[in-house]
C-alpha positions in Angstrom: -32.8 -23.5 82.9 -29.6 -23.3 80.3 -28.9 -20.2 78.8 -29.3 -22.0 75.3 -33.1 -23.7 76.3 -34.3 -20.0 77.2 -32.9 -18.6 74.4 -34.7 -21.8 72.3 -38.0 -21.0 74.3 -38.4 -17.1 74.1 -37.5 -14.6 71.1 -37.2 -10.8 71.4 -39.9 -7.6 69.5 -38.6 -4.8 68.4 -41.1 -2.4 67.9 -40.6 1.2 66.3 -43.0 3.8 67.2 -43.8 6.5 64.6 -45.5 9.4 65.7 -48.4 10.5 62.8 -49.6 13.0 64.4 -51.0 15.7 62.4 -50.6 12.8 59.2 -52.6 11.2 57.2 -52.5 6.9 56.8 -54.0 5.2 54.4 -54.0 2.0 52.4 -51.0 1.1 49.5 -52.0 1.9 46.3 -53.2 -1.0 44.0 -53.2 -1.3 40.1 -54.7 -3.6 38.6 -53.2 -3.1 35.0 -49.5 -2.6 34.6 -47.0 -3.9 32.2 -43.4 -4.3 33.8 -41.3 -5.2 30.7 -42.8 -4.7 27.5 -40.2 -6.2 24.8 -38.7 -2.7 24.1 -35.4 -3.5 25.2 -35.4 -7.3 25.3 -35.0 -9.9 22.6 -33.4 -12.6 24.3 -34.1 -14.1 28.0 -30.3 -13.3 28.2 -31.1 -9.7 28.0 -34.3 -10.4 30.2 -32.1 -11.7 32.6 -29.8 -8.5 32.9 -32.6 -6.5 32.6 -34.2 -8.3 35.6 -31.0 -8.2 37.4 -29.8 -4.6 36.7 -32.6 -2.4 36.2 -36.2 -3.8 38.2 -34.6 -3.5 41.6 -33.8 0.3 41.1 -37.3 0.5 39.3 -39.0 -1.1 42.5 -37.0 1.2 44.6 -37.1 4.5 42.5 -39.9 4.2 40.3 -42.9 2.4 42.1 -42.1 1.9 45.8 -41.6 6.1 46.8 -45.1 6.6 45.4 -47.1 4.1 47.2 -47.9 1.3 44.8 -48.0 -1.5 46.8 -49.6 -4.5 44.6 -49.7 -4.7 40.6 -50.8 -6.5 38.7 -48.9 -7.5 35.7 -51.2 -7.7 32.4 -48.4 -9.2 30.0 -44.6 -9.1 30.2 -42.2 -11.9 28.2 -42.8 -14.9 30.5 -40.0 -16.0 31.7 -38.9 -12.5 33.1 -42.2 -12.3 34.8 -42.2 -15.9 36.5 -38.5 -15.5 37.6 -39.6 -12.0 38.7 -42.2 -13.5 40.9 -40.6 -16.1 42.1 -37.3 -13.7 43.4 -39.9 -11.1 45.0 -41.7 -14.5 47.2 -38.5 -15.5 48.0 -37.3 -11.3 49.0 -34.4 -11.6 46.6 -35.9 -8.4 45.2 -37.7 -6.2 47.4 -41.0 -4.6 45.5 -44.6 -4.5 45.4 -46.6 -7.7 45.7 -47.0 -9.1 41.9 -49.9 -11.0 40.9 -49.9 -12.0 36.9 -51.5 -13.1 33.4 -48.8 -14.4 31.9 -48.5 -14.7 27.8 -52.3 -13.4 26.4 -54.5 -15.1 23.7 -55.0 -13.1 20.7 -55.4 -14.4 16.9 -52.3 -15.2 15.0 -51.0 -11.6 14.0 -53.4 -10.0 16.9 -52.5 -8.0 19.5 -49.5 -8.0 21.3 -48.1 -10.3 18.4 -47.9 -8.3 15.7 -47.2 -4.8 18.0 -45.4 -5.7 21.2 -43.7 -8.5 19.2 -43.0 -6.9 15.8 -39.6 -5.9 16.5 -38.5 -9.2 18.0 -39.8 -13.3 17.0 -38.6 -13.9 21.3 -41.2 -11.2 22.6 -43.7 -12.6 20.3 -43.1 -15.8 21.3 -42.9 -14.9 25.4 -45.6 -12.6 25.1 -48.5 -14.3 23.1 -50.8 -17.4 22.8 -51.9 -17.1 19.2 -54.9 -19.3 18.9 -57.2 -20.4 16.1 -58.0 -23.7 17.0 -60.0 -24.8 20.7 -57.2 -27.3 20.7 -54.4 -24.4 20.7 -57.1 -23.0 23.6 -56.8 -26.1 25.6 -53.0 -25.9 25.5 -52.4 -22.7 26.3 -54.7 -22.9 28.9 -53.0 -25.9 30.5 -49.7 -24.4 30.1 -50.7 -21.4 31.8 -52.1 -23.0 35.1 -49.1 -25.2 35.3 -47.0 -21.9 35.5 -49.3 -20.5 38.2 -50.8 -17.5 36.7 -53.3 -15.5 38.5 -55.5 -14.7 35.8 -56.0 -15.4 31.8 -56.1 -12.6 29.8 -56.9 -12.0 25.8 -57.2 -9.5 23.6 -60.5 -9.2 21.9 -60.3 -6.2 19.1 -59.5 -6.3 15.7 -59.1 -3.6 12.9 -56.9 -0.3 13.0 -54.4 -0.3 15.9 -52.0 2.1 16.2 -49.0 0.9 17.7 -46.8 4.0 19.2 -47.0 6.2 15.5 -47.1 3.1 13.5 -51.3 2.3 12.2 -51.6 -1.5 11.8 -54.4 -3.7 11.0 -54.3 -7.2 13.6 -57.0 -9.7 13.4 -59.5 -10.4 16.6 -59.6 -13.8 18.3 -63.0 -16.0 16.9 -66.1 -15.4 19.3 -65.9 -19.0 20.1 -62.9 -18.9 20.9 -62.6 -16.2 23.0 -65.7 -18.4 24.7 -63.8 -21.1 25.1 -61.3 -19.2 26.8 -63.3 -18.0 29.7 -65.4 -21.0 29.9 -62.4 -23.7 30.3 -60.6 -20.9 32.4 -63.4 -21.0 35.0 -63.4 -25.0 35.1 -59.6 -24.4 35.7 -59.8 -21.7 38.9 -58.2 -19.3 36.5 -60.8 -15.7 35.4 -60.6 -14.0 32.3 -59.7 -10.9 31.6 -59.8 -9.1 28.2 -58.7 -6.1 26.3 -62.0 -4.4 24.6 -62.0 -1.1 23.0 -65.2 -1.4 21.1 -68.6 -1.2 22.1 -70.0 -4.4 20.4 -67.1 -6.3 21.2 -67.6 -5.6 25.4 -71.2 -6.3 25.2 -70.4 -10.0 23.7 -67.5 -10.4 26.3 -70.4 -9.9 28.9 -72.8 -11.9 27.7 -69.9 -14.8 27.8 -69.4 -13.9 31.3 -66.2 -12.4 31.2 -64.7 -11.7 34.7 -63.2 -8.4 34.0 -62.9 -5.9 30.9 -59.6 -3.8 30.6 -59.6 0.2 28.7 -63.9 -0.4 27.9 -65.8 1.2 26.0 -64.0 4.0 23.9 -65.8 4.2 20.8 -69.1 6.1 21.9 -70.5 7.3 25.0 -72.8 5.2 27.1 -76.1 6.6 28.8 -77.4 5.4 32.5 -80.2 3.9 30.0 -78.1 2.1 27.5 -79.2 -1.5 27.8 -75.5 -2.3 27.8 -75.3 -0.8 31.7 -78.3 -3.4 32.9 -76.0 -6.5 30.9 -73.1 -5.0 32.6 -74.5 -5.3 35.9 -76.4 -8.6 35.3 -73.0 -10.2 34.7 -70.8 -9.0 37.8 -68.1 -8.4 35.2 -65.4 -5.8 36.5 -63.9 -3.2 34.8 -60.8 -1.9 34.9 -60.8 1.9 32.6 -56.7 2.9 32.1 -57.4 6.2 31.9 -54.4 7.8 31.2 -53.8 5.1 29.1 -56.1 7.4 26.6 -54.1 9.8 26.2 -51.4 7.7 24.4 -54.3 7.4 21.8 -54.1 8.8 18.4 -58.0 9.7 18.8 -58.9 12.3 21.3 -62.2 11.2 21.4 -61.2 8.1 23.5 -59.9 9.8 26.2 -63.4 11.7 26.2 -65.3 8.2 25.9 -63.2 6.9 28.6 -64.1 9.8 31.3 -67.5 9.6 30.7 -68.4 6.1 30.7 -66.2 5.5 33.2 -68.8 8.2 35.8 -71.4 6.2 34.3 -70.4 3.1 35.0 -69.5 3.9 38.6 -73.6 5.6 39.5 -74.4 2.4 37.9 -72.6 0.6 40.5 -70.5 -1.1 38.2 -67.3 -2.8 40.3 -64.6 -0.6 39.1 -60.6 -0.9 39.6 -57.6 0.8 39.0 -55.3 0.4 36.6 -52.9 2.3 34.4 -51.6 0.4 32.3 -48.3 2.3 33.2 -44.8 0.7 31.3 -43.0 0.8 34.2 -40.3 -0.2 32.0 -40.1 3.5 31.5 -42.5 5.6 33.8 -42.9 5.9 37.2 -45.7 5.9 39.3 -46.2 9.5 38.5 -48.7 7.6 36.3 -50.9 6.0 39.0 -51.1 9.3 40.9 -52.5 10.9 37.4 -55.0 8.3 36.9 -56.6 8.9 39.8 -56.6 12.8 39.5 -58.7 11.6 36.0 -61.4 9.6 38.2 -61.7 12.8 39.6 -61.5 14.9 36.7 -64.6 12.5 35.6 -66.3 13.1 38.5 -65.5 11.1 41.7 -64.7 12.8 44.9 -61.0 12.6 45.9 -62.2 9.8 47.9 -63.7 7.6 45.8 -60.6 8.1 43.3 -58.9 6.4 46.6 -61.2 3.6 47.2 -60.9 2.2 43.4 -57.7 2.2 43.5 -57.6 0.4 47.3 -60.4 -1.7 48.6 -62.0 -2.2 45.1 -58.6 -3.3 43.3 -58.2 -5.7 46.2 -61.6 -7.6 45.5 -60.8 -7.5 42.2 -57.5 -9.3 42.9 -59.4 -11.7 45.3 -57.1 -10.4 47.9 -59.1 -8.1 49.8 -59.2 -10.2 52.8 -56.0 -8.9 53.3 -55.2 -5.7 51.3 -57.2 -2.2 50.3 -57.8 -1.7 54.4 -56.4 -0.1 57.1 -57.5 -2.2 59.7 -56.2 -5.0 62.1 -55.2 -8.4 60.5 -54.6 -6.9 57.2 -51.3 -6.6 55.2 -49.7 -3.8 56.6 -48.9 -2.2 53.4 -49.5 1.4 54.0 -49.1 5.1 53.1 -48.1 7.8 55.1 -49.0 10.8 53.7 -48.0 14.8 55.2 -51.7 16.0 53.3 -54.9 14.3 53.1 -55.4 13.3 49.4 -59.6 12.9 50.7 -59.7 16.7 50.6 -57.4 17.2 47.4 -56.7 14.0 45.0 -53.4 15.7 44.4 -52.4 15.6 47.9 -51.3 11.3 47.3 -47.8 13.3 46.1 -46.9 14.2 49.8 -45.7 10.8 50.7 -44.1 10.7 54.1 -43.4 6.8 54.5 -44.6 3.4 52.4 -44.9 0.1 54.1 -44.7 -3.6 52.7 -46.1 -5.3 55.5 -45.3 -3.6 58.5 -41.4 -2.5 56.8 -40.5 0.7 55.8 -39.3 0.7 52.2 -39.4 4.4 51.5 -39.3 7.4 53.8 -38.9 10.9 53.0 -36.0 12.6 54.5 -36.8 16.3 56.3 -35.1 18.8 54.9 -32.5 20.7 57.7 -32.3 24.1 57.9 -29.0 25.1 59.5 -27.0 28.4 61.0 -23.8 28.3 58.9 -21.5 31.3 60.3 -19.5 34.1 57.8 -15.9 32.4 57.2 -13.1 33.6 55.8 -10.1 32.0 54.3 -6.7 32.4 56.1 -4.3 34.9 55.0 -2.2 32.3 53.6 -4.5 30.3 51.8 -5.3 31.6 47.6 -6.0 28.0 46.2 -5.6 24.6 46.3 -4.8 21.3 43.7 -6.1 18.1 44.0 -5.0 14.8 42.1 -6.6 11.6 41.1 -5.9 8.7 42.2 -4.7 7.6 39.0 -3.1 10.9 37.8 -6.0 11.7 34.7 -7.1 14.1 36.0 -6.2 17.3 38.2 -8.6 19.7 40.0 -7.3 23.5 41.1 -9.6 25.9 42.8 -8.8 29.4 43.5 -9.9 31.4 46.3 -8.0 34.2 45.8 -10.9 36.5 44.9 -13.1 35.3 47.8 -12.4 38.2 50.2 -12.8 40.7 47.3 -15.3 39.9 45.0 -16.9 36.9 46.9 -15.8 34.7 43.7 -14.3 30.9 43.6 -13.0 29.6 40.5 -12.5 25.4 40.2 -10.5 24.2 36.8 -10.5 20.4 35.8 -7.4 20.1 34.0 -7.0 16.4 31.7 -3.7 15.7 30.1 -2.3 19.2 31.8 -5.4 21.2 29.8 -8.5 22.5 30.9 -11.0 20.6 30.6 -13.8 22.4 32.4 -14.0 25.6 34.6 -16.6 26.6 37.3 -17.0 30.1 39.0 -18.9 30.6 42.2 -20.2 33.6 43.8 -21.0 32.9 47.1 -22.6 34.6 49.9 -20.0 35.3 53.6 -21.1 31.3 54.7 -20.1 30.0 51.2 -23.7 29.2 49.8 -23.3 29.9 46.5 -25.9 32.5 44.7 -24.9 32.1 41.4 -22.9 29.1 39.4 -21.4 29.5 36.1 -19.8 26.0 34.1 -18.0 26.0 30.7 -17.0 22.9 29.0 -15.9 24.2 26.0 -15.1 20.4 24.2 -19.5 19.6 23.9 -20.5 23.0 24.0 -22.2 23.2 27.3 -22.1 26.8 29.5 -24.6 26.6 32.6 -25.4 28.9 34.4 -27.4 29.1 37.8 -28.5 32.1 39.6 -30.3 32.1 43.5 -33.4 34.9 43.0 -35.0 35.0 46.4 -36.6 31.5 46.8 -35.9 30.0 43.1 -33.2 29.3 41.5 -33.0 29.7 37.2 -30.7 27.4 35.3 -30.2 28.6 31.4 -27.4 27.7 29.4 -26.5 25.1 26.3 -26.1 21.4 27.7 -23.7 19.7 25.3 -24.7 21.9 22.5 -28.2 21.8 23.6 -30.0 25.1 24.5 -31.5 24.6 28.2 -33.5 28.0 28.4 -34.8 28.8 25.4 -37.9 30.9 23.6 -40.2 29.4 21.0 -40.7 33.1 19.6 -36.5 32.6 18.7 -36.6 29.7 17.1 -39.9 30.8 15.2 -37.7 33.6 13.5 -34.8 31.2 12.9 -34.1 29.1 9.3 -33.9 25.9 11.8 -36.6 23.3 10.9 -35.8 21.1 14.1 -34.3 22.3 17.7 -33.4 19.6 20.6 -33.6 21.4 24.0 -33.1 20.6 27.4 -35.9 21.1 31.0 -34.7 20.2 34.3 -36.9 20.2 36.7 -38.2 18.1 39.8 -40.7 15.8 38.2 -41.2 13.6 40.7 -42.2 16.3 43.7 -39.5 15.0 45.9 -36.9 17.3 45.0 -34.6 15.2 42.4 -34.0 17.2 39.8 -34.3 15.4 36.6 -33.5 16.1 32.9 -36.4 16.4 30.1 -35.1 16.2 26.4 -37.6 17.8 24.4 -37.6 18.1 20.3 -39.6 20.9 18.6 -40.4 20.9 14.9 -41.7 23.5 12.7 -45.1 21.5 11.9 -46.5 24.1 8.9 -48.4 27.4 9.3 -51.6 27.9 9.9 -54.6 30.4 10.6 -56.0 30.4 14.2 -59.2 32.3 14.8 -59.7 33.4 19.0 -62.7 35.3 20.2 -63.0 36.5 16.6 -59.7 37.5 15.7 -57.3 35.7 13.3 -53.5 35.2 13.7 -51.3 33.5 10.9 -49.6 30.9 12.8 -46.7 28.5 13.0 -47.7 25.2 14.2 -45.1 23.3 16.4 -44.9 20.2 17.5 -43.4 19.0 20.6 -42.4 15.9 21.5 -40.5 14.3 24.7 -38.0 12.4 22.9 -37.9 9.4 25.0 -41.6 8.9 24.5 -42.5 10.1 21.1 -45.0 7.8 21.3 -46.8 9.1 24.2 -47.2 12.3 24.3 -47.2 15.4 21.7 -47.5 18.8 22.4 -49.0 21.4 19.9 -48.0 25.0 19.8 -49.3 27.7 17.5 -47.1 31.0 17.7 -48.4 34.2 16.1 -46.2 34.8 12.9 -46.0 38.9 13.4 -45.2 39.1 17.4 -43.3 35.6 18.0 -46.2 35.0 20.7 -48.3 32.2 21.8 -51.8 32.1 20.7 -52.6 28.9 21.3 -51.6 25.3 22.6 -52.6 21.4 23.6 -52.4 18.4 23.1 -52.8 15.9 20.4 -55.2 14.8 17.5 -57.4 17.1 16.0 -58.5 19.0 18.7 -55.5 19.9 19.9 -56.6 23.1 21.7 -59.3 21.4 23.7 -57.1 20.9 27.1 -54.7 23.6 25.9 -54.7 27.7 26.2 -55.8 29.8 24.2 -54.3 34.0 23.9 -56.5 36.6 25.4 -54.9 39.7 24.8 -51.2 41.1 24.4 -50.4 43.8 25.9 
């Protein structure tokens, strides 16, 4: 036989071994409730387009890959970014987690996400909702819609008050026949319904229409294991997928309340239950799905039943659970490695070692070395050094001149022949530095960094802005408003990342703890790039600067917060 017909006849495996030993493996995580591009920064499919090209691969890589998340599913995104989106991660054009979709959702003309998501722009409104008031319009967009290939219908079914980011809105609720028609004429096309409920009344029609699944739930009251809503519920097979954190977003504490609780009675009840986050990965990580899960928990699941909604159940809720949600032969390989078991301690998903997309490694965590560096010393003959660029703009000179004496290394960036900005190092014999000091006089920004034992504390101004700072300070000042820097390393792998914060001087106000009154000023805190999502509330004690009491949100504020119990 030819060299050419074996080659023809016989291929070669590579197989890589990984040793787990001492690991723990377990299924990628699925959520069932995600929006990928939400209109914020789009208005045009020319800026989709970019916005597909540019930023989704490093949001795949960066953002949802490193924490596990697998398979999404996408609840509404401007549709031609989402079907070209499919189509280039099918094809492997873009590598990410396996995208099943709604496409554009059914509301009423000037419902939800019309009159929100598309407020700002007629495109998003256009790409992003069916507005219906006709069975014919129905019809249509139901047609249109299996033509495109969706996965699932989805339509918003809630009217009234909406709050949309700090802005309180009244948008209209699709007709109840309607909304019938919608998951009736889905069925006869292969295509479930999904819907966006907030409101009690409003799910218990959606089940009695036989809606396939019900995203957020019930967040107006607490349900009972006796409510005859639970034996409906059951009676109808509908799944429910809760968005926890979601809640939290909400103007109304009491939702996030609601949302806990019914979601614990739901799941005794046996209700099929799925994850989802409803995470804007737009602009969060998967930070996001690893919270929602310590919130199943926080409701009352065990670590591993927080695991199993958001694995085996989200795949039969996708309809792909012959091949995903198990670690088992002749599934998808897409897998976790984890260093801690997050069975024993939901907070444990964090310590990801290694995440798989069928059988491929698309995120491993690199050990950190330790290493025996050895005392150096410059030569006799050596006091500094000057670099130039390239293309002559700029001009770098570091002195070592006072390395031998006082264990201290200066840099100076020179542009146009001036400095620019200068760095002194004290370093230990090997030349690990233990402290760092940089001034860049032209924005105001002086670092400095300084090893103590294991940590190391950054304060300083970054362009202007303080990066350590203390409330009790700004309290005493005549400033209304402060902008202020945190770095730290949100996403547990050891990036450090850069928080801008704004606190405001919210009023005064008289705090009462275990019987004892402090005159207060209120602040609010807000992370600036999401205004709309969280707020932080701060009540300092007027006389000593100090903190007496703090949370999150809404009325009561102080509910997940602290509270002071002495000063001393």
């Amino acid at each position: 036989m030819s060299l050419s017909a074996m080659a023809a006849n016989c291929f070669i495996r590579i197989v890589s071994v990984i040793d787990g030993s001492g690991y723990t493996l377990m299924p990628g995580l699925i959520d069932a409730h995600v929006h990928i591009q939400g209109g914020f920064s789009c208005h045009s499919e020319a800026e989709s387009d970019i916005f597909l090209r540019d930023r989704i691969p490093q949001i795949f890589s960066e953002g949802v890959l490193p924490y596990g998340i697998t398979t999404i599913k996408d609840l509404d995104a401007p549709k031609h970014f989402i079907y070209k989106l499919r189509d280039k991660l099918k094809s492997g054009e873009i590598t990410g987690p396996e995208l099943l979709l709604v496409g554009p959702n059914f509301t009423a003309p000037g419902g939800h996400p019309a009159s929100t998501l598309g407020s700002n722009s007629p495109w998003a409104r256009a790409e992003m909702a069916i507005e219906v008031s006709t069975p014919e319009q129905v019809s249509t967009g139901i047609r249109e819609l299996k033509q495109a290939g969706v996965d699932f219908l989805k339509f918003t079914y809630q009217g009234g008050d909406y709050w949309y980011f700090d802005e309180k809105q009244t948008i209209r609720k699709i007709d109840k026949a309607l909304m019938q028609q919608i998951i009736r004429e889905g069925k006869e096309n292969g295509l479930l319904a999904t819907a966006h409920a907030f409101y009690y009344d409003d799910v218990k029609e959606l089940l009695e229409a036989g809606i396939y699944g019900i995203e957020h739930g019930i967040l107006d009251r607490d349900i009972e294991p006796d409510d005859p809503i639970i034996a409906l519920w059951k009676q109808s097979g509908t799944r429910f997928v809760p968005t926890v954190n979601a809640m939290t977003y909400e103007k109304d504490p009491s939702r996030l309340a609601h949302s806990l609780h019914n979601l614990k009675v739901l799941y005794d009840a046996g209700i099929p239950i799925a994850m989802g986050t409803d995470n804007m990965l737009e602009n969060m990580t998967g930070a996001i799905e690893h919270r929602e899960l310590a919130y199943y928990v926080e409701a009352g699941l065990s670590p591993m039943e927080a695991i199993v909604l958001a694995t085996r159940n989200s795949a039969e809720h996708l309809g792909v659970a012959d091949r995903k949600g198990l670690v088992r032969e002749g599934m998808d390989a897409d897998l976790i490695l984890l260093e801690k078991d997050p069975g024993e301690n939901i907070s444990n998903i964090q310590f990801i070692d290694k995440v798989f997309l069928k059988g491929r490694i698309v995120f491993s965590q690199k050990a950190i070395s330790s290493y025996a560096i050895p005392e150096y010393s410059y030569p006799n003959n050596v006091s500094g050094m000057r670099y130039r660029r390239s293309d002559s703009t700029e001009i770098r000179c570091v002195d070592v001149s006072g390395y031998a004496d006082r264990a201290e290394i200066t840099q100076t960036l020179l542009r146009d022949d001036a400095p620019w900005s200068e760095e002194t190092f004290h370093v230990a014999g090997n030349l690990s530095c233990t402290d760092w000091h940089y001034s860049r006089p032209s924005d105001q920004t002086e670092l400095l960094a300084r090893k103590d034992g294991d940590y190391i504390k950054l304060s300083g101004t970054f362009k202007g802005k303080v990066m350590e700072m203390a409330m009790p300070a700004f309290i005493a000042s005549e400033e209304k408003q402060i902008v202020f820097y945190s770095i730290g390393t949100g996403n547990n792998r050891g990036a450090m990342g850069l928080g801008e914060f704004a606190a405001e001087k919210a009023g005064e106000e008289t705090v009462t703890v275990d019987g004892r009154s402090y005159d207060c000023v209120k602040i609010t805190l807000v992370l600036t790039a999401f205004s709309w999502a969280w707020t932080g509330f701060y009540w300092y004690d007027k006389k000593s600067g100090q903190l007496v009491q703090s949370g999150e949100k809404g009325k009561n504020a102080d509910k997940n917060g602290y509270k002071l119990s002495e000063i001393h």
